[in-house]
N, C-alpha and C positions, 0 to 999 in steps of 0.2 A: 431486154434486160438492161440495168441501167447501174455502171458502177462506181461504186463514190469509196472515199477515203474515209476510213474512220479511225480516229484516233486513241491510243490506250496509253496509260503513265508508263512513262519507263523513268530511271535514274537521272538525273541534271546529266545531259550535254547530249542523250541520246532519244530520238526520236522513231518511234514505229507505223510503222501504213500497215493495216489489214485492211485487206477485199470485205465490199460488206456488200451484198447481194438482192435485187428489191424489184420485185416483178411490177409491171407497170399496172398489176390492178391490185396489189399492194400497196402501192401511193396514190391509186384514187382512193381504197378504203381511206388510209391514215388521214387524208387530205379531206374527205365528207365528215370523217367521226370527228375532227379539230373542229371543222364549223358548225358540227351539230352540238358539241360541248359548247364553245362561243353561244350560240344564239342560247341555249338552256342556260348559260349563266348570265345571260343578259334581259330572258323574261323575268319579269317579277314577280312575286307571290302575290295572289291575288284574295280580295273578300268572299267573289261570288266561288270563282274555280276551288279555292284552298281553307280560307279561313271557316267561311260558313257551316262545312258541314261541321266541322269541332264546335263551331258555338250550338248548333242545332243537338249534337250531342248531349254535350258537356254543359250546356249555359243556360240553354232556355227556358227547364224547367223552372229555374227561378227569377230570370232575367227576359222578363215578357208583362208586357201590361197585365196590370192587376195583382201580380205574383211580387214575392221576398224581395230581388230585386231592385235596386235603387232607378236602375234604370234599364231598359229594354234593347236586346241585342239581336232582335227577329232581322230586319233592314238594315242596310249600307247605311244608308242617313242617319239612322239613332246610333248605331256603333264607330260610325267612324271620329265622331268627336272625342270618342274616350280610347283613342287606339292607344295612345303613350299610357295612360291606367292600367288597359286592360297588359301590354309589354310586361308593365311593373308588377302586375298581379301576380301570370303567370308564372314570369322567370322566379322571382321570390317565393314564389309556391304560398302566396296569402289564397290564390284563388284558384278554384271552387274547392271550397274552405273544409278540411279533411285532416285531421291531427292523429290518426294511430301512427304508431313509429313503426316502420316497414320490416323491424326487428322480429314481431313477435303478433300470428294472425294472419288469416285471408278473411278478406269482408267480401260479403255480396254488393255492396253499397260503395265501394273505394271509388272516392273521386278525382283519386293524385290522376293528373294529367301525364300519359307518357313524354318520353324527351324529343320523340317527334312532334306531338300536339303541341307542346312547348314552345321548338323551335319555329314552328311553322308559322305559329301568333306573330311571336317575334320579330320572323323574319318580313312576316308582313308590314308591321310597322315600319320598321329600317329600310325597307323597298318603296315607304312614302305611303304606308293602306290606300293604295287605290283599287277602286271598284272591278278592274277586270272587266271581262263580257258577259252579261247577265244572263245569256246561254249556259253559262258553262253553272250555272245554278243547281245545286240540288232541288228536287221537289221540297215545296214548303211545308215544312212539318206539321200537320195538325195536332191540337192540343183542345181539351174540353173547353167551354166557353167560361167554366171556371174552375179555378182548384186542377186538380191531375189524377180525379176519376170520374171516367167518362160514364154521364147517363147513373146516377146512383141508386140504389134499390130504396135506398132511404136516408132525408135531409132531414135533420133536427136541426132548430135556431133557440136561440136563447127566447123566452116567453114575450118580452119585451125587452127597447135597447137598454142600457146601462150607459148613465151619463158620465162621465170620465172628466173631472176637472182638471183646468189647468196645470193647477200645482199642486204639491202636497203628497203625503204618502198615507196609500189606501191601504187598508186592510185585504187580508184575500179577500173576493166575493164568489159566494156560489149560487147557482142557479139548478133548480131543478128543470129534466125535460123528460115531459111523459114521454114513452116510445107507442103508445099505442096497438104494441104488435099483440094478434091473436095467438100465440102460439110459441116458443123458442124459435130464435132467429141465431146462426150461423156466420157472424159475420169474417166474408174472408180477405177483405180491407177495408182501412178506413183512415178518412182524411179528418183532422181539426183545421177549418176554414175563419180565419181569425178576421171580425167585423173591422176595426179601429188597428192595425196592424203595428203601425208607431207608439200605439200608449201600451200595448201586452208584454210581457215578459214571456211568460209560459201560462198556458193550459193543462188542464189533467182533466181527463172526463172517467168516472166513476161511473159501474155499473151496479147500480141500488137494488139488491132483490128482493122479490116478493115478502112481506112483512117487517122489512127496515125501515127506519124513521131519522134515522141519523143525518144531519147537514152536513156535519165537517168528514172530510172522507176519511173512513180508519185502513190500518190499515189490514184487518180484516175481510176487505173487497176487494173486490179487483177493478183494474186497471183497462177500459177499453182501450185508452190512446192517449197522447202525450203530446203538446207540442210547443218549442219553443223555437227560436229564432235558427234556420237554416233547414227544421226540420221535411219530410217530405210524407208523402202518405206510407203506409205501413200495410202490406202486403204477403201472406203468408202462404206457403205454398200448399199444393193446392191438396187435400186431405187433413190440412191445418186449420183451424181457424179461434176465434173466441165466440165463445156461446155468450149473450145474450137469454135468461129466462124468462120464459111468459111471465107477464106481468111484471117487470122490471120496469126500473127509472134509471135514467141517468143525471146523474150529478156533475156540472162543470164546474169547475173551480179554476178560475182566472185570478193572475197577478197583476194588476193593473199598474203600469209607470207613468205619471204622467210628463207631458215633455214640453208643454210652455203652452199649447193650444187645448181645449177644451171640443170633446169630440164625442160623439154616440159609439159605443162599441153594439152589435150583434153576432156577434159569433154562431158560427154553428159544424156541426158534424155530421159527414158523407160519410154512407155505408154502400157496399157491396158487399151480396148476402152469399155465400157457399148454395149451389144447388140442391146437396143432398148435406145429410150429417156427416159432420168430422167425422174422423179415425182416428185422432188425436186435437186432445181441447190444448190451446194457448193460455198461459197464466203467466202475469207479470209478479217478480217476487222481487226481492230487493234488503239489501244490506242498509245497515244505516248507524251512525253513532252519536245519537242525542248528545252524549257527555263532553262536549267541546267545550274549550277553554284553551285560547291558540296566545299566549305570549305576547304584550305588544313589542315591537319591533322585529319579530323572530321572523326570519326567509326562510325557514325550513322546518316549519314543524309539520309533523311526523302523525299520522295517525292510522290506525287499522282497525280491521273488524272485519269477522270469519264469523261460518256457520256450515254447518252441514246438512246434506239433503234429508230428509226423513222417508220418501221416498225415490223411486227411478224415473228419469225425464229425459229428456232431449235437451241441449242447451240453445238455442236460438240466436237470444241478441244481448248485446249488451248498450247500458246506456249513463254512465257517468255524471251525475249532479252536485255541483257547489256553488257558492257564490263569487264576490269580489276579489277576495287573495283566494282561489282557487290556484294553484299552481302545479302539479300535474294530479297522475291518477293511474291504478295499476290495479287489474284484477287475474288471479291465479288459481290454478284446478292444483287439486291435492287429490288421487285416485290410488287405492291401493294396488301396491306393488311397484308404483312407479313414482318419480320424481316431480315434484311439486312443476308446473306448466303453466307461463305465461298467456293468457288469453289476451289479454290488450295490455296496452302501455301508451299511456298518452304524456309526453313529456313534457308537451306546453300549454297547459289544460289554456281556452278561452270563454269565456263566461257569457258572448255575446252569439258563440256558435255552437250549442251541446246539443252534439248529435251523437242517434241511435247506431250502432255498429254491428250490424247483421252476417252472423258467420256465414263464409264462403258452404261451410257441410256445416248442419249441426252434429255436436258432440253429446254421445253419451255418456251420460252422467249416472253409477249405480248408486243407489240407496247407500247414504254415509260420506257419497265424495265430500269433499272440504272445499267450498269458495271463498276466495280470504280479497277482501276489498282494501287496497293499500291509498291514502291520499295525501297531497303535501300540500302546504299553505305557506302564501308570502305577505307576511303581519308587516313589515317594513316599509320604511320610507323608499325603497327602489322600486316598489312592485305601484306604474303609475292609476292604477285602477283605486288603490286601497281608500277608505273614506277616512281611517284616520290610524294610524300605526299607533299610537299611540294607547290606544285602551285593547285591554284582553278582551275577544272576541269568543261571543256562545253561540248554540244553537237558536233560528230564528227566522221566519217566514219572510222579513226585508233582507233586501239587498245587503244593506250594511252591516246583518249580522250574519250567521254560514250555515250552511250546511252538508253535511258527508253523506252521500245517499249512492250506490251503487245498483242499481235496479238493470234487470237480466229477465228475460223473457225462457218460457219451456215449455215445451210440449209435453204433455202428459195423456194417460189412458180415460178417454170422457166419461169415465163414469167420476174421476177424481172433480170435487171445486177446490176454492184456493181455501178452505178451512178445512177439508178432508183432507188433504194433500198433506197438512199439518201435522196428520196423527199417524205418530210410529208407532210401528207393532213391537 
């Protein structure tokens, strides 16, 4: 036993000794746990041991050759040049690009990075990103050879490429694609796989049924799939899906941007089919309000638009659409007996990343609930996207004019389509 002085405050001029008592395997523990603390604050965070699996999680769906991604973070070698970006991404929460405000909603799809993943990036950086022991590697993720569904039941391409000029602003273009299927098809995901990925803004693929003739999509039809910039594939759980009827067409309708080079777009869209028939059909519906006229210079104008179910659904997903002064967006359940319910809240709407927000449970929804679609706009000279504050802005298929669309996805009883859905009893 081994006895030391230890010292405790007493008053100016008086000084105390107590016994303090310390078995000798006492002070081997404290003496091994101090050097085992030392050497753990002296290893550094590493790419293969630490960083990797977060990117392998969190990044690679879109940050992998061929994919959204500007640049590719499978390898030490392509990530480690962008370590001080990827610092800045994270801690500023620009990246992996996720806007519902944590106030209001569970998603299935939430990509805010925890505060551990966070710091761990970080700390990687500030540690000098060095590579570690290539041991200490997770297994290398496999991923489809393209796109993020593996082996698809069926690939539609646009009939021929679409020539995309350098400059200038295109009209929508639509493209017709037979599906060929003998039979109603099930599908229970599906990717929009963009040919020219630089010149698109967004895609909408319309399912055309049997005896339609129509090009420009109404909206009347429904909605296979959607996709713009950050989007991923669209996956419904499993008793879910969108039907597809024999002898359908689908109708793509692309927003082509061009951006200084002259390029072939072919696009096309990946299915995977449900094995057996739904137990409930998917239908995209959707709010909207043609009658804009947004103030020029106004940062806060103000617009809404409500409607009520006509029959009972499931609620699924939601999906947010405007243009350049887009500035937030908010959608909210109204159900009898109870108080009006924030579904999403997006406070800093971005025009460059409009993504789908797939509820954590879907919510049911009875015949007469009220969904009220709230959106704000920034006409003004601070908002630096705007093309010109200066003139009052209307509804309009370019960039530079807007639009208010709040589109939400529902499960419904299969015998419903989205024009019987329509008719209240």
């Amino acid at each position: 036993m081994r006895l030391l002085e230890g010292r405790v405050n007493r008053p100016a001029g008086r000084r105390a000794v107590i016994p303090l008592l310390y078995s000798e395997g006492v002070w081997r523990f404290l003496f091994v746990a101090m050097c085992a603390g030392q050497m753990q604050a002296a290893s550094p965070v590493t790419f293969y041991r630490d960083a990797l699996p977060i990117l392998q999680r969190r990044c690679q769906e879109c940050h992998r050759p061929g994919e959204a991604g500007p640049m590719p973070l499978v390898t030490y070698n392509q990530t480690r040049p962008w370590a001080k970006a990827i610092r800045a991404a994270v801690v500023n929460r620009r990246m992996p690009p996720w806007f519902a405000d944590p106030c209001c909603g569970k998603f299935a799809n939430d990509r805010t990075l925890s505060k551990d993943e966070v710091d761990t990036l970080a700390q990687w950086v500030e540690d000098g990103a060095v590579a570690g022991d290539v041991n200490d590697a997770p297994r290398l993720r496999s991923w489809p050879e393209k796109g993020n569904i593996e082996s698809p039941d069926a690939l539609l391409e646009m009939p021929r490429p679409f020539a995309v000029p350098a400059k200038g602003e295109l009209e929508y273009q639509r493209f017709k694609l037979a599906t060929g299927f003998n039979g109603d098809r099930w599908v229970q995901a599906v990717e929009v796989r963009p040919g020219a990925r630089r010149a698109i803004h967004h895609v909408v693929v319309y399912i055309r049924e049997p005896g339609e003739t129509w090009t420009k999509g109404p909206t009347t039809s429904d909605m296979l799939a959607v996709y713009a910039p950050g989007s991923l594939p669209v996956e419904w759980t499993r008793g879910m899906a969108k039907l597809i009827p024999k002898g359908s067409d689908l109708v793509m309708e692309i927003h082509y941007t061009p951006y200084g080079r002259a390029v072939e777009d072919r696009t096309s869209v990946a299915m995977r089919f449900a094995k057996t028939p739904s137990s409930k059909r998917v239908l995209s519906l959707q709010l909207h309000k043609l009658a804009l006229a947004i103030p020029p210079g106004e940062s806060d104008y103000r617009v809404n638009v409500w409607g009520t179910l006509p029959n009972d659904a499931l609620l699924l997903s939601l999906f947010p659409h405007m243009h350049l002064r887009g500035k937030a967006f908010e959608y909210t359940v109204s159900r009898e007996g109870a108080p009006p319910e924030t579904l999403l809240r997006i406070s800093r709407y971005n025009f460059h990343w409009q993504l789908s927000y797939r509820l954590a449970q879907p919510i049911l929804l009875k015949k007469g609930s009220r969904i009220s679609a709230t959106a704000w706009y920034d006409n003004s000279a601070n908002n630096p996207l705007n093309p010109d504050p200066k003139i009052e802005v209307h509804w309009g298929e370019q960039s530079r004019e807007e639009m208010m669309v709040g589109f939400f996805d529902v499960a419904v009883d299969p015998a419903f389509d989205r024009k019987s859905f329509f008719v209240r009893e």
